[in-house]
C-alpha positions as CSV (number, residue, x, y, z in Angstrom):
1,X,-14.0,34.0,-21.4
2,X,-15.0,35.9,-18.7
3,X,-15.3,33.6,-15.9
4,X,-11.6,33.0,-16.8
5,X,-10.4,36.9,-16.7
6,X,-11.8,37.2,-13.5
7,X,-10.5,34.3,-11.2
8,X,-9.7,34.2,-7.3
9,X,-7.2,32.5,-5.3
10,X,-10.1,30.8,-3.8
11,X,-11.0,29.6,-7.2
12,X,-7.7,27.4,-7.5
13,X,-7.7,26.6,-4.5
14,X,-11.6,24.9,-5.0
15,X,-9.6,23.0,-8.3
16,X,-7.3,21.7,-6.1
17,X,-9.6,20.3,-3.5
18,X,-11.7,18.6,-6.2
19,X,-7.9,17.3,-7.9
20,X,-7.3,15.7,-4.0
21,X,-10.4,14.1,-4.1
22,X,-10.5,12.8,-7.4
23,X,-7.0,11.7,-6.3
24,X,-8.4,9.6,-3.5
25,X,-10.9,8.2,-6.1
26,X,-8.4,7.2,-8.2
27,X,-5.2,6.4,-6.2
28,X,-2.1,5.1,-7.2
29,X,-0.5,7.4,-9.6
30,X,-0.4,10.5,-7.3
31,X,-1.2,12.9,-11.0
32,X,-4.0,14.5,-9.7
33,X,-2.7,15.0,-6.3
34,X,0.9,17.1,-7.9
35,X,-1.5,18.7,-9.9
36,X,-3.6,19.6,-6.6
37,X,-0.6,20.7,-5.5
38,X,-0.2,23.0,-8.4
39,X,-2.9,24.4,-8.2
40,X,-2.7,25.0,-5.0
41,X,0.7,27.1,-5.3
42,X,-1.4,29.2,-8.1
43,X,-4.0,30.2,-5.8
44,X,-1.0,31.2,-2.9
45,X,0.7,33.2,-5.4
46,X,-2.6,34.7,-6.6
47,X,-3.3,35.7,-3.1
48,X,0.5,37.3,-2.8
49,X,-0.2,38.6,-6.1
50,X,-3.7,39.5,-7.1
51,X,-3.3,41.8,-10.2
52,X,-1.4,38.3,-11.9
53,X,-3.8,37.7,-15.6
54,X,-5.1,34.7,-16.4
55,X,-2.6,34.0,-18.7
56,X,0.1,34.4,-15.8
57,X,-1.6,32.1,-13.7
58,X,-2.2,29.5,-16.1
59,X,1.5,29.6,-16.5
60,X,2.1,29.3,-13.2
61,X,-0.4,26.6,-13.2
62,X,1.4,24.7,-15.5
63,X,4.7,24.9,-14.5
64,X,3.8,23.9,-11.1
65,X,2.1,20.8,-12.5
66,X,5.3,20.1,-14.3
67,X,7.4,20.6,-12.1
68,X,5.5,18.9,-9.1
69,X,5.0,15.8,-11.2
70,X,8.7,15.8,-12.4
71,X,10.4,15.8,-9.2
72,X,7.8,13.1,-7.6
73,X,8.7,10.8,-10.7
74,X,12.4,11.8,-9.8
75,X,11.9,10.8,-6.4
76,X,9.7,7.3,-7.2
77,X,12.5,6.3,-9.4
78,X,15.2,7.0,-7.1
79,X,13.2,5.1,-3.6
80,X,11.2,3.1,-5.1
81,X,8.3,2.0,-2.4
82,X,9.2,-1.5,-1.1
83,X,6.0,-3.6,0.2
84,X,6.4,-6.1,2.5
85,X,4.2,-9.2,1.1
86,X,1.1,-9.4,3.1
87,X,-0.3,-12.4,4.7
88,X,-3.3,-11.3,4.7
89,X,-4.5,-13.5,1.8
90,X,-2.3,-16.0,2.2
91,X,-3.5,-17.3,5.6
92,X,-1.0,-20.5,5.6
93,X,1.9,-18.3,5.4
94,X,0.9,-16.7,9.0
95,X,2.0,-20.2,10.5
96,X,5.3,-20.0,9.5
97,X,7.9,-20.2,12.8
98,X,5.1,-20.5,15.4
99,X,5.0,-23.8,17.8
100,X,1.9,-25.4,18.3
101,X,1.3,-29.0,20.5
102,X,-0.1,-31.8,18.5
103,X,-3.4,-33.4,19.2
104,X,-3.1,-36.4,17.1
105,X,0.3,-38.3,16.2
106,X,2.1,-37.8,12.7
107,X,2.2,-41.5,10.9
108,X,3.9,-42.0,7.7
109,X,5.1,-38.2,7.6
110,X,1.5,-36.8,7.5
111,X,-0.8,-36.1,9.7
112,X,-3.2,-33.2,10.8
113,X,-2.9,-30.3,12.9
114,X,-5.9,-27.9,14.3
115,X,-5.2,-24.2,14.3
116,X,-7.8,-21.6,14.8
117,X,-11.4,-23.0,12.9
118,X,-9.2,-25.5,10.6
119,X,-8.0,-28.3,10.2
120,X,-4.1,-28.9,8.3
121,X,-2.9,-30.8,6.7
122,X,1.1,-31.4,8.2
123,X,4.3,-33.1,7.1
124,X,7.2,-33.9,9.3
125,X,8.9,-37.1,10.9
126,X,6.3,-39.2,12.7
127,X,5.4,-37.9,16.2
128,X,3.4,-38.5,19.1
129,X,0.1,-36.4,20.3
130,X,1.4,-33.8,22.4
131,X,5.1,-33.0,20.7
132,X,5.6,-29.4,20.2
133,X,6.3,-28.9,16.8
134,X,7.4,-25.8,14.8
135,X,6.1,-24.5,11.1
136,X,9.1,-24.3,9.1
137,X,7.1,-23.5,5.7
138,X,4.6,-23.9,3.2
139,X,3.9,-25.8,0.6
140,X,0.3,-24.7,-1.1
141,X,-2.1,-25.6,1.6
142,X,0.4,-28.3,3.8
143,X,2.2,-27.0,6.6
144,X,5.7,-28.5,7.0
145,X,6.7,-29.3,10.5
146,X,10.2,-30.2,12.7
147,X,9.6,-31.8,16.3
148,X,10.8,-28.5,18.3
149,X,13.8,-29.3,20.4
150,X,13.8,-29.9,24.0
């Protein structure tokens, strides 16, 4: 009980370091971070205030915490974060409204088309070698193609 009568500002503000980083560690619901934050704010007012007990600043502490957390839930719910779906995994979908020139005719509505180090699988009316052609979707792992216009 000792160690806890005697803290330092510089004492929270070591606790809230090590709640960033475990933050970091662990991301995604920001707890630890708003409670970094809290602790952070105990060790300011500690410094502003150094004759605070340790039961003040544990109610500071937790106040803080509560109230950090609080208003950040407040604030998720509110703007929720809108993510743009990546293509990163989805490597077909990166096609989608570019124009390339085919190297070997469509026949029967299929036909193949090389981008990058692949080969794809198209669909579209039948075409010529050398018609432009534009992605217009994706269906699985077939690209769907118009004849570009001219």
């Amino acid at each position: 009980m000792n160690f806890i009568e005697h803290l330092s500002f510089w004492h929270w503000w070591i606790i809230a370091a090590i709640l960033v980083v475990m933050e970091l560690a662990a991301p995604g619901t920001a707890y630890f971070l708003w409670t970094g934050v809290a602790a952070g704010v105990t060790g300011l007012v500690l410094l502003l205030a150094p004759a605070l007990t340790w039961a003040a600043q544990a109610l500071i502490f937790s106040v803080c915490a509560v109230l950090t957390i609080t208003v950040w839930r407040v604030y998720e719910t509110r703007y929720p974060r809108i993510y743009e779906m990546s293509a990163l995994n989805r490597r077909a979908q990166q096609y989608v409204d570019r124009i390339f020139t085919l190297t070997e005719p469509v026949i029967n509505n299929c036909g193949t088309l090389r981008l990058d180090d692949a080969q794809w699988k198209i669909v579209g009316a039948d075409m010529p070698p050398g018609t432009r052609v534009r992605v217009i979707g994706v269906d699985g792992i077939v690209l769907n193609v118009v004849k570009l216009d001219q």
